[in-house]
C-alpha atoms as one frame of an Amber mdcrd trajectory, in Angstrom:
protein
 114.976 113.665 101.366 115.685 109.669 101.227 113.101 109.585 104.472 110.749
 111.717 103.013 110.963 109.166  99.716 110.950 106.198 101.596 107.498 107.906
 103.599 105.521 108.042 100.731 106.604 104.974  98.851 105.558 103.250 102.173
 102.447 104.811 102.383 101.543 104.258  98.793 102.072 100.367  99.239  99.722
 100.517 102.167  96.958 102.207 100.331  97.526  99.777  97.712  97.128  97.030
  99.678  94.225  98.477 101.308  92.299  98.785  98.095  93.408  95.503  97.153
  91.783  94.153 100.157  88.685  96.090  99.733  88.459  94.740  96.096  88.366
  90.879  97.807  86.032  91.347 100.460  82.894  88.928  98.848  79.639  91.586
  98.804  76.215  90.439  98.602  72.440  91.307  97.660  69.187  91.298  99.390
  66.024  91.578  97.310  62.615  91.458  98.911  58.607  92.270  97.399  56.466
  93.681  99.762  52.959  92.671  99.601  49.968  94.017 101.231  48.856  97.205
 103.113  52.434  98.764 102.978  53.991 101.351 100.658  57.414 101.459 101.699
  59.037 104.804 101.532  62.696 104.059 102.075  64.068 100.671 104.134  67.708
 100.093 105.496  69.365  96.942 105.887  71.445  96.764 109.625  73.718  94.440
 111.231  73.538  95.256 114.622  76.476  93.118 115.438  78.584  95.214 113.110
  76.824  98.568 113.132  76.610  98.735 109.299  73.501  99.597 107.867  72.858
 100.675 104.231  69.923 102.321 102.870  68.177 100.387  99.886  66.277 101.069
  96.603  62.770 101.105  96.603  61.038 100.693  93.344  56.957 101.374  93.170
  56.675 101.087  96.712  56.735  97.311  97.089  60.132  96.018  95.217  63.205
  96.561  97.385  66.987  95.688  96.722  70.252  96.608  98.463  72.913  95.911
  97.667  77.161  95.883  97.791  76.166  94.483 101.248  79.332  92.875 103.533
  78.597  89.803 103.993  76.926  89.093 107.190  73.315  89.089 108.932  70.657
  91.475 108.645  67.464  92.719 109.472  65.130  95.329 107.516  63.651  98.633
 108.328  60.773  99.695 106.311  59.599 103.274 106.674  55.960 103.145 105.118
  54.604 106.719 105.584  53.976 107.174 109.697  54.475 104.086 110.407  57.603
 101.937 111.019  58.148  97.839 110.296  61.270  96.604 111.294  62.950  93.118
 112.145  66.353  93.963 113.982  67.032  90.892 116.586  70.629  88.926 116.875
  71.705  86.232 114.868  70.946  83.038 116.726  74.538  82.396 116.802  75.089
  85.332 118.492  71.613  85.229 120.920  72.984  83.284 124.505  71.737  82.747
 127.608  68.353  83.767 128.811  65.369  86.072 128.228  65.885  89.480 128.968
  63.687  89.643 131.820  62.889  91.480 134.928  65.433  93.459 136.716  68.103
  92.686 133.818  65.731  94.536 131.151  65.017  96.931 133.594  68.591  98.250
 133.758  69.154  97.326 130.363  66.151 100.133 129.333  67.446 101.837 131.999
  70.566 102.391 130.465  69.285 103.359 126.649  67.064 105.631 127.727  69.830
 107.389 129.119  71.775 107.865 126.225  71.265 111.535 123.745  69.981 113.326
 126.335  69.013 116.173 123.780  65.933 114.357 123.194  63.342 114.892 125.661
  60.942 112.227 124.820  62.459 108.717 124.116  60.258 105.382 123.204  62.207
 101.877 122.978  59.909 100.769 120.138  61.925  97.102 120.434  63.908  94.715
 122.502  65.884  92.016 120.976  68.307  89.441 122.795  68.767  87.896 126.235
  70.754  88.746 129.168  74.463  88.983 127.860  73.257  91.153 124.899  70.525
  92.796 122.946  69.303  95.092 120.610  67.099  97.832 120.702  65.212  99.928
 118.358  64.667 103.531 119.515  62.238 106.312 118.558  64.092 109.549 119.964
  62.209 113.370 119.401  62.899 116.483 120.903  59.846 117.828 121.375  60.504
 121.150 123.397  62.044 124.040 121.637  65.899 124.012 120.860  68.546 126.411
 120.069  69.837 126.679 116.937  73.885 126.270 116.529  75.928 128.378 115.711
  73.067 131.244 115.457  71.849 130.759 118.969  68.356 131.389 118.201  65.871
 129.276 120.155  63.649 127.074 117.510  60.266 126.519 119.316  58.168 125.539
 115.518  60.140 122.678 114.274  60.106 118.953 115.988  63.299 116.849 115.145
  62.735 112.805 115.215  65.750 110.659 114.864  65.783 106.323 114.815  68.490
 105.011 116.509  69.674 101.338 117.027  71.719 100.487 119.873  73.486  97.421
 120.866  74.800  96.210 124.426  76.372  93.674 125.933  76.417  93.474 129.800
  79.998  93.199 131.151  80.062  92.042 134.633  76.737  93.799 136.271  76.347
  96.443 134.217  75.085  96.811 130.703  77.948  98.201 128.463  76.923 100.050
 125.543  78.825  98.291 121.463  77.050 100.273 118.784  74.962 103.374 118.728
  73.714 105.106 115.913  70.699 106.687 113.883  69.108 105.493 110.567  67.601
 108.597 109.670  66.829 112.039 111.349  63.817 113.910 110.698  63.267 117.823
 111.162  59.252 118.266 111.298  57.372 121.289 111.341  54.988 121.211 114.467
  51.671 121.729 113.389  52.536 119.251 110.292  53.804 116.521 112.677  51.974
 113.104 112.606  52.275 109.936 115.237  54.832 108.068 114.069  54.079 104.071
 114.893  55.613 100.756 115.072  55.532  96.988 114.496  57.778  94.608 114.802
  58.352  91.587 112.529  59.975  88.182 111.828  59.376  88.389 108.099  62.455
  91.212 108.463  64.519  89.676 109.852  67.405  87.099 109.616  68.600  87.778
 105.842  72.025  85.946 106.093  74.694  86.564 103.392  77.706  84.004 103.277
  80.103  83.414 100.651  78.201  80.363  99.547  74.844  82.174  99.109  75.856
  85.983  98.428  71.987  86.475  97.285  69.434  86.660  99.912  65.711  86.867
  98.431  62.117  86.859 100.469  58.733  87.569  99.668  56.891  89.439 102.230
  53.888  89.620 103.182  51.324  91.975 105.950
């Protein structure tokens, strides 16, 4: 009985302390106006480095705020209707060596296009970084019929898209895979399904939060 006491006064203590050091961890804000051709939808702010990645408030469009944000770096991803703005790349900190280049980005593609082999068609819409580590952006659909789970029933009407970010390092010669996952996933009827397309850009990337400047604010423009 005295174990069983001692058990959960011990594990209360730890949650406490837990929530205690949840309370201190400094949070920030990032704020941005979109101006121009774009209606955002929805947008996500993403730390590759870290894998988090948050989904924002949109407001008419063209005002967008996220916040309770760790602190750290980040890059936006604005979905405007079919088409897809994003600014994921490393924090220059983080971004040594050289280019990714030649037979290095070859195996590095090599190697995320390899990855969630449910999808049968796979784009790398963006690669970030050099050749120790990098970042890319990934448009993933499975465009061939499927079978449902648990009903087995084979789904040949209904496209599913998902966005996936995926970070790697190489370790020795081969590319090691840090962080994968998916920003959003999509299920698409197939006669309603639209090209989905892609730009990259600077303006979306590189909002850094530190504890001196918890507030990160930018006014963008296409």
């Amino acid at each position: 009985m005295k174990t069983m006491r001692a058990l959960a006064l011990g594990t209360a203590c730890l949650l406490h302390l837990v929530r205690i050091a949840l309370a201190a961890e400094p949070l920030g804000v990032i704020e941005a106006t979109v101006a121009g051709k774009y209606a955002v939808d929805r947008f996500w702010a993403v730390d590759p480095i870290s894998g988090r990645h948050i989904e924002g408030k949109v407001t008419g469009g063209k005002t967008l705020r996220a916040a309770d944000l760790p602190l750290g770096t980040y890059g936006l991803v604005l979905k405007c209707g079919n088409h897809v703005v994003e600014g994921l790349r490393l924090p220059d900190e983080i971004y040594l060596g050289n280019d990714l280049e030649g037979a290095d980005r070859k195996a590095f593609r090599d190697e995320v296009l390899a990855q969630e082999t449910f999808f049968d068609q796979k784009t790398i819409w963006s690669i970030q970084g050099g050749h120790k580590r990098a970042v890319a952006f990934v448009f993933n659909e499975r465009f061939k019929s499927w079978y449902d789970n648990p009903t087995g029933l084979e789904i040949k009407d209904v496209i599913i898209r998902r966005y996936d970010v995926q970070m790697m390092r190489k370790s020795g010669v081969a590319w090691v895979q840090d962080q994968l996952f998916f920003l959003w996933r999509e299920m698409i009827q197939r006669d309603q399904a639209k090209p989905m397309t892609h730009e990259y850009s600077e303006q979306l990337a590189g909002f850094v939060l530190t504890p001196e400047q918890k507030v990160a604010k930018r006014a963008i423009k296409f």
